[in-house]
C-alpha positions in Angstrom: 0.0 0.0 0.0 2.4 2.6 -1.1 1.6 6.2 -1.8 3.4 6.8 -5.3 2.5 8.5 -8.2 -0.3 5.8 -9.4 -2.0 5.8 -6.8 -2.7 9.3 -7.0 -4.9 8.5 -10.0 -6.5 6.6 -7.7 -5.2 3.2 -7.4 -6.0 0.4 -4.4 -4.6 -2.3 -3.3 -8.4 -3.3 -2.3 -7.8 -7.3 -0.5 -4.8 -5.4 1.9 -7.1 -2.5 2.9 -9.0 -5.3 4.2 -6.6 -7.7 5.3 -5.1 -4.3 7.4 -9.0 -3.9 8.6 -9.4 -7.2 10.0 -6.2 -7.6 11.6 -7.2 -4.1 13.1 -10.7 -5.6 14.4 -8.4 -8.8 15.4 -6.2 -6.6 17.1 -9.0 -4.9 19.0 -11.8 -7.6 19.9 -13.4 -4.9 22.6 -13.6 -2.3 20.4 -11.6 0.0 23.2 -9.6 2.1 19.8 -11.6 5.6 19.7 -14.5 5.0 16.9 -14.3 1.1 16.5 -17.4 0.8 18.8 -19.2 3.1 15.8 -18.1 1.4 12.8 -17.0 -1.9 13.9 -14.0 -2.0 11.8 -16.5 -2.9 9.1 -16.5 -1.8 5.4 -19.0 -1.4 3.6 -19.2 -3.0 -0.3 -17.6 -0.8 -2.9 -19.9 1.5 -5.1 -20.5 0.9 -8.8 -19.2 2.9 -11.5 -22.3 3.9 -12.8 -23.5 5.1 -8.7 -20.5 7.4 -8.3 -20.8 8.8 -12.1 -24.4 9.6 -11.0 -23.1 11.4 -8.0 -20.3 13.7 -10.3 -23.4 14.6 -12.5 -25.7 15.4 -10.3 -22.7 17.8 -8.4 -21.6 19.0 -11.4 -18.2 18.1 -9.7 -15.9 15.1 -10.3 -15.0 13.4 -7.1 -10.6 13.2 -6.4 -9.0 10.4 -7.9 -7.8 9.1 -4.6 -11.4 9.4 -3.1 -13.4 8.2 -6.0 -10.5 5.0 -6.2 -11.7 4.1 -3.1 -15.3 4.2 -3.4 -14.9 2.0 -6.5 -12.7 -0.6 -5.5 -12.4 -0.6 -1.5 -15.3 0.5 0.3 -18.0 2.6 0.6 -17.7 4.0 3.7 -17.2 2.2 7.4 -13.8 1.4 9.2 -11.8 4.5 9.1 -10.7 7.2 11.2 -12.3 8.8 14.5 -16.3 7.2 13.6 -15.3 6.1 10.5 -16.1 6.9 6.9 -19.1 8.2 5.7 -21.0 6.5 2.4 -20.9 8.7 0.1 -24.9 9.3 -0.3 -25.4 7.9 3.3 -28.4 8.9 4.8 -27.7 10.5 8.5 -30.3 10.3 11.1 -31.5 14.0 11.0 -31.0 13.9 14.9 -27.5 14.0 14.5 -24.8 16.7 14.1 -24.0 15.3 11.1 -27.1 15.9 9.1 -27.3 19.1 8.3 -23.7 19.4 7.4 -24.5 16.3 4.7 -27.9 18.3 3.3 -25.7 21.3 3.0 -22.9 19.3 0.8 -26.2 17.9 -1.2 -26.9 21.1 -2.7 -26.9 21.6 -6.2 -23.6 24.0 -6.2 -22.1 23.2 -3.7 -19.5 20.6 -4.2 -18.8 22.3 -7.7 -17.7 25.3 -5.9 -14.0 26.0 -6.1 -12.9 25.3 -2.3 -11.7 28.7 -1.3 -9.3 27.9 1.3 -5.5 27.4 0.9 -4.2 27.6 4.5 -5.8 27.3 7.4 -8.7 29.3 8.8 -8.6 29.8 13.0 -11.4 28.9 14.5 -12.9 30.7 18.0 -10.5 29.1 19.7 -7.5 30.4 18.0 -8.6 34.2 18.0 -10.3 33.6 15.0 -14.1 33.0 14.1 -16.4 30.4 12.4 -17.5 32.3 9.7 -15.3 30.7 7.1 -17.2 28.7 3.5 -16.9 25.1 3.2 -17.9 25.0 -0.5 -16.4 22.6 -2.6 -15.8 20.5 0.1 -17.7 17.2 1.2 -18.0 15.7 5.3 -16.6 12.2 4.9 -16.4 11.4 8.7 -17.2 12.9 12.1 -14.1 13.3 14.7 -16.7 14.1 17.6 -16.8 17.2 19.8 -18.5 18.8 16.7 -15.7 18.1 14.7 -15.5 16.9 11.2 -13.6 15.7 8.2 -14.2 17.3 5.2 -12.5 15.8 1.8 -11.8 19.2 -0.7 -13.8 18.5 -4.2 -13.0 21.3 -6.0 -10.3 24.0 -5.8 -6.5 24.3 -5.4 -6.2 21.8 -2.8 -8.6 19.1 -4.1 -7.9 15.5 -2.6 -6.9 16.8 0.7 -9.0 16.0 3.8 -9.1 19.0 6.2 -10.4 19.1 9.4 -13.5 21.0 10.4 -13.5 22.5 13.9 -16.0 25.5 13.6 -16.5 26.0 17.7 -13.0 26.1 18.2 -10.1 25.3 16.1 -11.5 26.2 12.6 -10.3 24.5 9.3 -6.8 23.0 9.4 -5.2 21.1 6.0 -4.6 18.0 5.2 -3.2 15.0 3.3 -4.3 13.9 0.3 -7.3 11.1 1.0 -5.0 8.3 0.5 -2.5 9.6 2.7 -4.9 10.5 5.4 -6.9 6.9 5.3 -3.5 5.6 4.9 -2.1 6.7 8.0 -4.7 5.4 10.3 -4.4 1.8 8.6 -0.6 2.7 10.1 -2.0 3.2 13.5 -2.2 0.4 16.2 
């Protein structure tokens, strides 16, 4: 599971993603990592072609290769870091923080928004403010604490997975997607 140039046109080594995934679950049976308890260390099945093309059109915005790599051949959505991956049209219970934040990225426009961000944005917490666009940008996974991870669509930094933090630490850059999911198959 390298990181070279292939893979940045999104390429997977599907069967060790989840060879990596179960050994994680073997490795913890009680589910005591941050987030297992949520998604289980499961995947879901990958998404069709034809599903994520729908998706682009309907966004007017073509998904990063990384991202859209994944979907395809790995998983759609399930083990991954914090709570774990979002599918990408998974419904959220509206009851959660999470649901409005997924309506939002539903919007025709939104995703094929040019991300506006190239650095960092401080949040309240860091003498800054919340008041920052997340356009061209789409929540893939929740971090807790009102936290979230956003994966840019569109802009300069497409790929990247930034983190969300509007009550207090604001929007903070990130790795590429394959870098980011990467690294927490790298984590024991």
């Amino acid at each position: 599971m390298t990181s070279d140039k292939a893979d940045r046109r999104g390429l997977w080594d599907a069967a060790a993603v989840r060879a990596r995934v179960a050994a994680m679950a073997q490795e913890d049976p009680a589910r005591k990592r941050f987030g297992s308890s949520h998604h289980g260390y499961l995947l879901r099945p990958p998404l069709a072609e034809d599903t994520i093309w729908l998706f682009e059109q309907q966004q007017g915005a073509r998904l990063p290769a990384s991202y859209r790599g994944f979907l395809k051949d790995v998983s759609d959505g399930g083990a991954g870091p914090d709570y774990g991956l979002l599918g990408l049209a998974e419904e959220v219970d509206d009851e959660e923080a999470l649901h409005d934040l997924r309506e939002e990225g539903r919007r025709v426009g939104f995703l094929s928004t040019p991300f506006a961000h190239t650095d960092g944005w401080p949040g309240p917490g860091r003498d800054g403010d919340a008041g920052y666009s997340v356009g061209g940008s789409l929540v893939i996974g929740e971090c807790g604490c009102g936290a979230f991870h956003r994966l840019v669509v569109t802009g300069r930094n497409a790929g990247q997975v930034w983190l969300d933090d509007p009550d207090w630490g604001g929007l903070t850059p990130g790795p590429d997607f394959r870098d980011w999911y990467l690294a927490w198959l790298g984590t024991t």
